[in-house]
C-alpha positions in Angstrom: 68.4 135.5 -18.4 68.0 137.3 -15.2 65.1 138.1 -12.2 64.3 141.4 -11.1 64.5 141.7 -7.1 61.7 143.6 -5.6 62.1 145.5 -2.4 60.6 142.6 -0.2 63.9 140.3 -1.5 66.3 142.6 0.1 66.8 142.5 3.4 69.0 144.5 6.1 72.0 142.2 7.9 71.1 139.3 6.0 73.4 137.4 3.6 72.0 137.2 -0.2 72.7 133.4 -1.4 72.9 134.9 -5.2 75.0 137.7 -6.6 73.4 140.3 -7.6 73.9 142.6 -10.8 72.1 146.1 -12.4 71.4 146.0 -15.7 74.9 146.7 -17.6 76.3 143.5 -15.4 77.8 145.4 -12.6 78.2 143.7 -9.3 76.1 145.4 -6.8 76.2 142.7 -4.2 78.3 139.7 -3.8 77.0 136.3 -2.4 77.1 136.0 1.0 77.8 139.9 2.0 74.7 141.7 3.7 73.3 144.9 3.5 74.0 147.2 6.0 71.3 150.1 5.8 68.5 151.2 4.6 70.9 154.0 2.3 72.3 151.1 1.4 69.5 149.1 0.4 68.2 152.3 -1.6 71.1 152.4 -3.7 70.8 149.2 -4.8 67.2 149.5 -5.9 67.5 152.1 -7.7 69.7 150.4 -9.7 67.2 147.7 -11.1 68.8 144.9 -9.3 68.8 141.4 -10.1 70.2 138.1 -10.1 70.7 135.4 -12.9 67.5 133.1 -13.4 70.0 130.1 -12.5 70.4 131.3 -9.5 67.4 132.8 -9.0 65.6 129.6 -9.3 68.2 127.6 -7.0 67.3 130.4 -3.9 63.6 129.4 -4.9 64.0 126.4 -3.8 66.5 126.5 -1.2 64.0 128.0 0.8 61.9 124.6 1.0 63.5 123.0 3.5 62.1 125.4 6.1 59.1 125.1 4.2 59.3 121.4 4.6 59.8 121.8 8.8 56.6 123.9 8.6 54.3 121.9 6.7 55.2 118.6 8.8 54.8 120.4 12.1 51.0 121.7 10.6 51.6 125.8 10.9 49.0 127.5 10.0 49.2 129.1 6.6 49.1 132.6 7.7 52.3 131.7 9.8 54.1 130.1 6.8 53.3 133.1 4.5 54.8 135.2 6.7 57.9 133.6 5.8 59.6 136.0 2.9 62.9 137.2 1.2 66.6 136.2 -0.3 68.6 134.9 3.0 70.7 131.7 2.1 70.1 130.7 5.6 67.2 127.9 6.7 67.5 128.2 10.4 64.5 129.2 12.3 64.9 132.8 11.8 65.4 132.0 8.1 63.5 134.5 5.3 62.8 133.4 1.7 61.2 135.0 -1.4 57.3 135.8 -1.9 56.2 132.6 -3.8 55.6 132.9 -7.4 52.9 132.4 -9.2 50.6 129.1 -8.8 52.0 128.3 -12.6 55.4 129.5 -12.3 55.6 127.5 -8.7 54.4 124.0 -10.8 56.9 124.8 -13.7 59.7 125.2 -11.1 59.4 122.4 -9.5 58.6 120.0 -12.8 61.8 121.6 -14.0 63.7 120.3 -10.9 62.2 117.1 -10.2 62.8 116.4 -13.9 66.8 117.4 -13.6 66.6 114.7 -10.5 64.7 112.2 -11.7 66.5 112.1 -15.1 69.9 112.1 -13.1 69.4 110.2 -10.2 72.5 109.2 -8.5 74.4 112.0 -11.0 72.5 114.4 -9.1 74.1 116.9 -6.8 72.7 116.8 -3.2 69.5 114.6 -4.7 68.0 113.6 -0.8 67.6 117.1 0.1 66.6 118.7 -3.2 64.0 116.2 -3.1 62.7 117.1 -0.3 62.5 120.8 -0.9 60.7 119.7 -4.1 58.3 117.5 -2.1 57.6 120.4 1.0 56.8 122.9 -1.8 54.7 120.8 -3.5 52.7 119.9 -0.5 52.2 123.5 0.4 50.8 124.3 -3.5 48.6 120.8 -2.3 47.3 122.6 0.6 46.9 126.1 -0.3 45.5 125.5 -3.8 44.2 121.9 -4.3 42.3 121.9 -7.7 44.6 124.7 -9.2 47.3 122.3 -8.8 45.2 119.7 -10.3 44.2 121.8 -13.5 47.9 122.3 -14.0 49.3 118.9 -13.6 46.5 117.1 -15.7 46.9 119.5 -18.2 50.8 119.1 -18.1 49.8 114.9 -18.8 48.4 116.3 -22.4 51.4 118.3 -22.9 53.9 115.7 -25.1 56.6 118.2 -24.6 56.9 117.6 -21.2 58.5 114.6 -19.0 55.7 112.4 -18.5 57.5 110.8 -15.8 57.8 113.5 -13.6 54.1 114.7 -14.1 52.9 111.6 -13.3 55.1 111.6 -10.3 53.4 114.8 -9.3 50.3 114.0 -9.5 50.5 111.1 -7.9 52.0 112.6 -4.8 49.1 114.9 -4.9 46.5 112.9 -5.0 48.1 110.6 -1.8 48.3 114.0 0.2 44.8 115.1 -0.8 43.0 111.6 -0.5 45.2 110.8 2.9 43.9 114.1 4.6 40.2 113.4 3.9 40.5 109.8 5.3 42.4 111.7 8.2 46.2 110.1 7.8 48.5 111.5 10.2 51.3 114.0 8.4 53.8 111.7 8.7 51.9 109.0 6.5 51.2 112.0 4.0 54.7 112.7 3.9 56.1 109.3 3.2 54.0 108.6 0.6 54.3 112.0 -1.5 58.1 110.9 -1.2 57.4 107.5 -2.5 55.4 108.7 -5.2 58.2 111.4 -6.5 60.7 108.4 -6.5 58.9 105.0 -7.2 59.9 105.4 -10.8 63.6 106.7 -10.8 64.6 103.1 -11.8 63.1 104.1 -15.1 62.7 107.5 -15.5 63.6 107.8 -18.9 61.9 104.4 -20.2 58.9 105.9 -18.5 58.9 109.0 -20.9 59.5 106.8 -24.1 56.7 104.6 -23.3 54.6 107.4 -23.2 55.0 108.2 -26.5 55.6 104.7 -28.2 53.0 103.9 -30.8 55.0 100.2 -31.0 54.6 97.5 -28.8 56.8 97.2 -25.8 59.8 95.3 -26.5 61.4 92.5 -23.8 64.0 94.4 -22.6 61.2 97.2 -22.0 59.1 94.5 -20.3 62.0 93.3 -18.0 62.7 97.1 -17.0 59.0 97.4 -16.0 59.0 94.4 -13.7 62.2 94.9 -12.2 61.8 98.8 -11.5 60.6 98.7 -7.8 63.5 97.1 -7.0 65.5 99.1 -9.4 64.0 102.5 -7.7 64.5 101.3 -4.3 68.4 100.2 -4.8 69.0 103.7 -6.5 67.6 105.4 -3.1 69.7 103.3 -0.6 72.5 104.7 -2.9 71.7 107.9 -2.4 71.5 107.8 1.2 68.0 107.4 2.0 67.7 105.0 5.1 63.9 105.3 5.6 62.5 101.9 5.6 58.5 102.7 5.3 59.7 104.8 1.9 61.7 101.9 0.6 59.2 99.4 1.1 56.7 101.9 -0.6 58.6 102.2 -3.7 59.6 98.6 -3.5 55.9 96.9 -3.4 53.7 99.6 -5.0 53.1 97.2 -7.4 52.3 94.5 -5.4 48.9 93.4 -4.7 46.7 92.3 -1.8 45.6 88.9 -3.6 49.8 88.5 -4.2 49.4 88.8 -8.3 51.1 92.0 -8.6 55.1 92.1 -9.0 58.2 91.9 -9.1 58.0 89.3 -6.3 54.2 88.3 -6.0 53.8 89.3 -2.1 50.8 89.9 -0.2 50.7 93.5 0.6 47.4 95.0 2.1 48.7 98.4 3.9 46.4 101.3 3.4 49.6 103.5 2.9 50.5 101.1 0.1 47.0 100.9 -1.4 46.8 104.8 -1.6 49.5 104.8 -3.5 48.9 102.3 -5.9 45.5 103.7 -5.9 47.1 107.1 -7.4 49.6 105.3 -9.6 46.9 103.3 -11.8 44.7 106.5 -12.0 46.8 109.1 -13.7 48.1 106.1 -16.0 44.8 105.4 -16.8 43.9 109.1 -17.6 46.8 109.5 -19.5 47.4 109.7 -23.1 49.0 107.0 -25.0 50.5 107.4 -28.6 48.9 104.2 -28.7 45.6 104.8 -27.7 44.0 108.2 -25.5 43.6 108.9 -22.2 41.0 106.3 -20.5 38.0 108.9 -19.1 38.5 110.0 -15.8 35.1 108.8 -14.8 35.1 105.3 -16.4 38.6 105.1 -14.4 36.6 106.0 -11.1 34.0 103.7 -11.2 36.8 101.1 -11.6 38.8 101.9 -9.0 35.8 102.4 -6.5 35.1 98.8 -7.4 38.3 97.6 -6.8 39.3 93.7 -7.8 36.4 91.3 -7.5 34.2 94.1 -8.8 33.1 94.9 -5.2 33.2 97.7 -3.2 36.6 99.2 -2.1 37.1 100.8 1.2 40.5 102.6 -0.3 38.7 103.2 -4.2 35.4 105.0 -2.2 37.6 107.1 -0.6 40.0 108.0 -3.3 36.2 108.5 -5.7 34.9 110.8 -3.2 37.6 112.6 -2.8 38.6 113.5 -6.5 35.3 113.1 -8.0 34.4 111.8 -11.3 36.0 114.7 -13.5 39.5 116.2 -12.3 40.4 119.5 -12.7 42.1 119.8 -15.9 40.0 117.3 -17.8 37.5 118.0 -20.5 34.1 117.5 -20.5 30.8 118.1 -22.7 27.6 119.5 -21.1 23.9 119.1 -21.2 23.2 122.1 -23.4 26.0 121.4 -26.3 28.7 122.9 -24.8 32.2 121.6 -24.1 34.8 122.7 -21.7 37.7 122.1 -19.1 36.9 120.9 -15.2 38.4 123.6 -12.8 36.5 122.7 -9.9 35.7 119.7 -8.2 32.2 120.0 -7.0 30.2 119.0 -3.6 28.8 116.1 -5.6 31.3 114.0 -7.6 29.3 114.1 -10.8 28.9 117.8 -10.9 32.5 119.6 -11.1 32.3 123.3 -11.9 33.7 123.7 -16.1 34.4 126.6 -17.6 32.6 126.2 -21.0 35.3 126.6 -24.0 33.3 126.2 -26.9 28.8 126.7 -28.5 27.3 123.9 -29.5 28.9 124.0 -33.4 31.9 123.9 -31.8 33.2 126.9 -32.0 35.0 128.8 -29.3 33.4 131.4 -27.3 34.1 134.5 -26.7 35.1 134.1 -23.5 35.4 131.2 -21.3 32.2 130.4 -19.3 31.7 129.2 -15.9 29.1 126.6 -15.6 27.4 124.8 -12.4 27.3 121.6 -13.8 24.9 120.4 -10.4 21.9 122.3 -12.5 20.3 120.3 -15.1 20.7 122.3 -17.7 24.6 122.1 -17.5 25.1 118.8 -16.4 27.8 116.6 -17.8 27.1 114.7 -20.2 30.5 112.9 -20.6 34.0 113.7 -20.3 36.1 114.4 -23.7 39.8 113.2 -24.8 42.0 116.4 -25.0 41.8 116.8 -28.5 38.0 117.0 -29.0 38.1 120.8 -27.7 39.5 122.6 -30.4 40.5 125.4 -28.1 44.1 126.5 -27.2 43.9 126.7 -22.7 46.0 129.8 -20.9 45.5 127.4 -17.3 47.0 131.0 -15.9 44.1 132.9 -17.5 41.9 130.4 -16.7 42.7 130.7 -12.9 42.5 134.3 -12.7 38.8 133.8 -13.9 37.1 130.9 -11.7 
C-alpha cells in the first residue's frame, strides 16, 4: 500500500527519509537526495507522488523524538505545530509531516507499541522507538484529552486488538492527565507515562490471553503474574535503559503502602508510584473480561477515591476528580430512557456530556444526540456494559460532531 504526499511533505534542500514513487512505480526521488527547486518540486507533484505505507508510517514516527524535546521543555502548542514535513533529520531545524488524524494518530501508535511490546528485546532500536511512541502520545494527551480517551476505552471493548498495549495506553494517559492537575513537574509526567508503556513487557503476550480466557488462571499463569515486575524491569536493563526512577516504577507498581502487594511485599508510599498503580487497577477494572464484563467506571471511582481502609484517599480524590465518574468512551443510560457513549467529561464528575445512541425502545436514532447530562432531565442514570447499546460507534464520526 502506498501514502499520497501533499505539497506541505516536500520540501526544498531537504533530504526525504523515504523513497518516493508516482503511481506506475517509478522512482521520483531516492532516500536521502533533496530537492533542489521549486521546478523541481513541481515535477514531482504533478506526478501523484508517494511513498510506501511502511515507510510512510516509520517517517511518522521518526519525527517524535523532536516532538519528545518539545513536549519535555513545555513549548507552546502553536510553536510545536509549526513543526511540519518529510526531513529524516531531528536536529533543531528538523521538519516533520502535518499530523494525522486524532484516529489515525492512536492507531499508529497502538500498531507500534504493539510490534514493541510483543518483541521486546527482538525489537530494533526498542529505547528510542519507545520514546517517540511515548512523546506522541503525550502531545495527543495534551492537545486532545477526552478524544484520546473515547478512543482508547473504546479500543478496551475491541477483542481484536492487543489488550496489553491499550491498557498500557491508557494508563500512561491517565498518569499525564491526573499528574498535571495535581501540578507534577514534566519530568514526573514523563517517567511515569514510560513506566506505564513498559511495566508489562514481562508479559505482554500472557497479558492479551488473560484477557480473553473464560478458564481459570493456571499456576504457571499465576507465577508469571507475580514475577512480572521484576520480569519487565530485567527486560529494560537489557535493553539499555539505565534510568533508576523508571525501573523502580515498573519494578514496585504492584507493591503497596501497607507492604501486601508483590512480588517482594515492600512498603512503597511515593505519590509517583501511587499514580501509577492508581491508573493500572482502573482500566483493569473497567475492562472486559471473557469471564465476566467490564466493572462500571463509576463503582470503580468511588473505590479508588476510598482507597484501602475505606477512607478517603489523597491520590484516589485526585485521580476521581480528575477523570470523573464516566470516561469518555464508556456507555451510559440517561434520565429520559435514552442510552449513549460519554465524550465529554463534564465540570461536575457525575454529569459528563453523552451523545445519545439510541430512544427509549432501544432503538437507534437517527442521529447521534448530544446531551448535557448536568440538566435533570438528562442525567445519568447509570453507566452500561458495552454490549447493552445495540449501536455500531464511528469514534471518528463521533468526534467530528461534539
Amino acid at each position: 500500500m502506498y501514502q499520497l504526499l501533499s505539497a506541505d511533505a516536500l520540501v526544498l534542500n531537504q533530504p526525504v527519509s523515504a523513497n518516493i514513487w508516482d503511481p506506475n512505480g517509478v522512482l521520483l526521488l531516492r532516500k536521502g537526495e533533496a530537492i533542489t527547486s521549486e521546478k523541481h518540486r513541481d515535477s514531482i507533484l504533478l506526478r501523484a507522488p508517494r511513498v510506501l505505507a511502511s515507510e510512510w508510517q516509520a517517517v511518522h514516527f521518526g519525527y517524535t523524538t523532536l516532538l519528545d524535546r518539545l513536549v519535555r521543555k513545555n513549548e507552546l502548542l502553536g510553536e510545536i505545530a509549526k513543526v511540519r514535513t518529510m526531513s529524516a533529520e531531528s536536529g533543531s531545524q528538523a521538519k516533520v509531516p502535518q499530523p494525522l488524524h486524532l484516529t489515525d494518530a492512536w492507531a499508529d501508535l497502538h500498531a507500534e507499541l504493539s510490534s514493541l511490546l510483543r518483541q521486546g528485546g527482538e525489537a530494533s532500536q526498542f529505547i528510542d522507538r519507545l520514546l517517540r511512541v511515548q512523546a506522541a502520545g503525550a502531545l495527543l494527551w495534551q492537545q486532545q484529552a477526552d478524544n484520546s480517551l473515547l478512543v482508547l476505552v473504546q479500543y478496551l471493548f475491541d477483542t481484536r486488538l492487543s489488550y496489553s498495549t491499550t491498557h498500557a495506553l491508557l494508563c500512561a494517559g491517565l498518569c499525564q492527565l491526573v499528574a498535571g492537575t495535581a501540578g507534577m513537574d514534566s519530568d514526573a509526567q514523563h517517567r511515569m507515562g514510560l513506566a506505564a508503556l513498559t511495566m508489562n513487557l514481562g508479559m505482554t503476550r500472557t497479558h492479551d490471553e488473560l484477557a480473553r480466557q473464560v478458564t481459570p488462571v493456571t499456576p504457571d499463569q499465576r507465577l508469571l503474574i507475580r514475577e512480572h515486575p521484576l520480569r519487565s524491569a530485567a527486560a529494560l536493563r537489557a535493553l539499555g535503559v539505565t534510568d533508576g526512577a523508571w525501573i523502580r516504577l515498573v519494578e514496585e507498581h504492584h507493591e503497596r503502602s501497607e507492604g501486601t502487594g508483590y512480588p517482594t511485599g515492600m512498603r512503597v508510599d511515593g505519590a509517583e508510584h501511587r499514580l501509577l498503580q492508581l491508573a493500572d487497577t482502573y482500566v483493569a477494572c473497567i475492562s472486559p473480561r471473557e469471564d465476566r464484563g467490564p466493572l462500571l467506571s463509576r463503582e470503580v471511582a468511588k473505590q479508588l477515591y476510598l482507597g484501602a481502609g475505606q477512607m478517603p484517599d489523597r491520590w484516589g480524590a485526585q485521580f476521581v476528580k480528575c477523570i470523573g465518574f464516566f470516561l469518555p468512551g464508556s456507555y451510559v443510560s440517561l434520565a429520559n430512557g435514552e442510552s449513549g457513549i460519554v465524550v465529554r467529561r463534564g465540570v461536575k464528575v457525575n454529569a459528563p456530556k453523552v451523545m445519545s445512541l439510541t430512544g427509549r425502545q432501544g432503538m437507534p436514532l437517527g442521529e447521534p444526540v448530544l446531551r448535557d447530562t448536568s440538566e435533570p432531565a438528562w442525567a445519568v442514570q447509570t453507566g452500561l456494559p458495552p454490549g447493552a447499546v445495540k449501536v455500531v460507534v464511528n469514534v471518528a464520526r463521533l468526534i467530528a460532531r461534539c
